[in-house]
Each structure stands twice: as C-alpha cells, then as structure tokens.
C-alpha positions, 0 to 999 in steps of 0.5 A: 606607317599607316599600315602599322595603324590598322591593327591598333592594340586598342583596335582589338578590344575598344575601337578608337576613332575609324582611320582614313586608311583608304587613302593609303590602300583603296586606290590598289585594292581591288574589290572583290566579289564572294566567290561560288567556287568553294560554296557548294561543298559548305552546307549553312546551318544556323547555331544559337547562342545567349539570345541571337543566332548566327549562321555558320557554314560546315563541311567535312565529314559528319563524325570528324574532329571539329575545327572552328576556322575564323575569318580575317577581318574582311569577313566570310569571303572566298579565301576564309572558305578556301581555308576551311576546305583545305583544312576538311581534307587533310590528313584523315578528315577533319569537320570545318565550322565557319562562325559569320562572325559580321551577320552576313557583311563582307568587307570589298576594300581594305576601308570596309574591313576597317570599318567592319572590324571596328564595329565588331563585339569581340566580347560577343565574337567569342561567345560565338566561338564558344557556341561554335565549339559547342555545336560541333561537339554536339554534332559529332566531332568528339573533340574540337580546335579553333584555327583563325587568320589575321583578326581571327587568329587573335580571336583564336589565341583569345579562345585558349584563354576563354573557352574552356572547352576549346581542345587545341588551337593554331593561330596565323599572324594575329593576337589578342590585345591584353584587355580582351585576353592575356595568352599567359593564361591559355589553357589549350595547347597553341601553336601560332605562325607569323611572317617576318616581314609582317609590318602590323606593329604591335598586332602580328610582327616579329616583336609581337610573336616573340613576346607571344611566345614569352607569355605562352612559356609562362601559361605551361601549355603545350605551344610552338611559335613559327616565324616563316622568313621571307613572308609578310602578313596574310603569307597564306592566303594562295588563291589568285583574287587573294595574291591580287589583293595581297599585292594591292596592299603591298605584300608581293611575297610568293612563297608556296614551301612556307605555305605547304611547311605551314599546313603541314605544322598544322595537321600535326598540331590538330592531329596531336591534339584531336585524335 
C-alpha cells in the first residue's frame, strides 16, 4: 500500500527517489497552520552543537528532569507542542526540550512531510538530540530522557543506541532503520508503544514492534513494549486539527483510555528512571 511506501526502511537513513504519495493523501489532507495556542508557555532558546545552531523551545520548571521530545515528521507543529506541554505537567514536573530538528520548516500536507523527512541528516538529527541532552543537563535538569513520535520515535530508540548519555527513553510508533541503529545495542532503558492496526510496514507495525521487542531482550536494558488494540498509527495525537488530519489520512480510531493508559505508562517509565 502506499501507505506502507512512506515509511521505506531505507527512508530512515538514505533517502530513495521522493514518492508521489500526494496522490494518495493530499487530496484529504487538510493544511494546517502552526498553532499559537500552546507557544506562550514555550520560551526559544538557541543550542549549539559541532559548527551550527538550532533553536529549541523549552517549558517547564527550571531544575525538573529533562525530556528532549522529537517531532513527527512534519516538523515542530502544534500537536509536537501540545505533546512537550502535556508532558511538563505530569506527575511532579518535568523540563520539556523540542530540538527543531527541519531549521524552522513545517510540513502543511502529508507530500511535504515526505519531502522534508527525506531531506533530513539523521546522522546530523542525533547529534542535535545529543547537543539536546547536554543542554538540559547544563541548565538544571540532573538527569535526562529522550521521548519521540512517529520519525522521532525512531530517532528516540536510535538515541539509546548513540548517545550516551541519554538516561531513559519512551519511544511511540517509530524505529530506526539497521544502518542508522541497531536497538540490540541500546544502552538506556526503553520503552516503546505501537498501535496494532499501524499499517507502516517495516516502520511501526505490529511485525516490527515484535521484532523491536526481540532485539531489546538481547541489549539487557531495562525495556517494555506496549501494543495498544484498536489503535492505528499516530494513536496520540488527540487535539482537534490532529483527529482532522488523522481522519484525512485514513486512521479514524478515537480511543481517549489508550491514550490516557499511554501516558500513564510513560510517567512511570520517566518517573523510574529520572528521579
């Protein structure tokens, strides 16, 4: 299926020729604007890294446990903010990062998300996680974990594998091709969640969440694999533009109790690992 194209293995570490997936999708897919609602609560904050600078947007309180939270592949949008605010106010607190990953770029419709996901470093991606991490350790958080959705949840599993000092990470419907990472060799504690009606084969399936779960029983971290049933890719995303372009895409499951039972799984993870 062509949805089943989008998220190529090869995709996730050398692009192949751009498909012409906007025939399948654009014509549903409504464009979406960057919503305001959520960026008053952010401060911006500029983080270094090698021999460029990328902005990030922060909230939460200033001597919390950092989470570094990595977008979708259509960029720092409204619902990845949604996310990171969500994720500030559970349990005791935690301090959000948002590392802009595509330099400012968001993808409107499901061709330009595409296109800007090809064109992204993951080499380069997680040396920003990394410079992430580090930042949010030298601003106040003592420890740190890394938590992404759909591209970023396989960049997140990939940060278990290649940055050190990552202390946990949650990972949601997304995993690393072999060539960029091989979660067998994950050094911090993961846990991962997938829908089981996710239709992305070879990217967030059911097949390849228990293949997932195999290569973790061999890196002899701490790990959890949840499949939620019911629930097709991006199950999370709950605000109303994000059910809107879920539904454009083809995935009309509404399921608040898994969302809530995933959060809940989260905070203890983080929880776990971070205090």
């Amino acid at each position: 299926s062509s949805s089943s194209r989008i998220f190529s293995r090869n995709i996730l570490f050398k692009p192949p020729s751009f498909f012409t997936i906007s025939r399948a999708f654009a014509p549903s897919i409504p464009r979406f604007s960057v919503r305001s609602m959520a960026d008053s609560a952010f401060k911006k904050v500029q983080i270094q890294r090698d021999d460029t600078a990328f902005d990030a947007y922060v909230v939460g309180k200033e001597d919390a446990p950092g989470i570094v939270v990595l977008q979708e592949w259509w960029g720092v949008d409204f619902e990845i903010k949604n996310h990171a605010l969500k994720i500030s106010q559970l349990g005791p607190g935690f301090k959000a990062l948002i590392p802009d990953l595509y330099r400012g770029k968001v993808g409107l419709d499901v061709a330009e998300a595409q296109h800007l996901m090809d064109g992204l470093d993951w080499q380069g991606a997680v040396k920003d996680i990394c410079a992430s991490v580090d930042w949010l350790k030298a601003n106040g958080s003592k420890k740190v974990g890394v938590t992404g959705f759909c591209m970023g949840g396989a960049l997140s599993i990939a940060s278990s594998v290649l940055v050190p000092q990552v202390d946990a990470v949650a990972a949601f419907y997304g995993v690393p091709s072999p060539e960029l990472a091989d979660p067998a060799q994950a050094k911090a504690p993961v846990q991962a969640h997938f829908g089981e009606l996710d239709n992305f084969v070879g990217f967030s399936d059911v097949t390849t969440a228990k293949a997932l779960e195999e290569k973790l029983k061999e890196s002899k971290t701490p790990y959890e694999v949840h499949i939620y049933p019911g629930n097709a890719h991006a199950f999370m995303n709950r605000s109303s533009d994000g059910i809107k372009r879920r539904k454009g895409m083809g995935m009309a499951d509404e399921d608040e109790a898994a969302v809530r039972l995933a959060w809940s799984r989260f905070e203890s993870w983080m929880a776990r690992f971070l205090s």
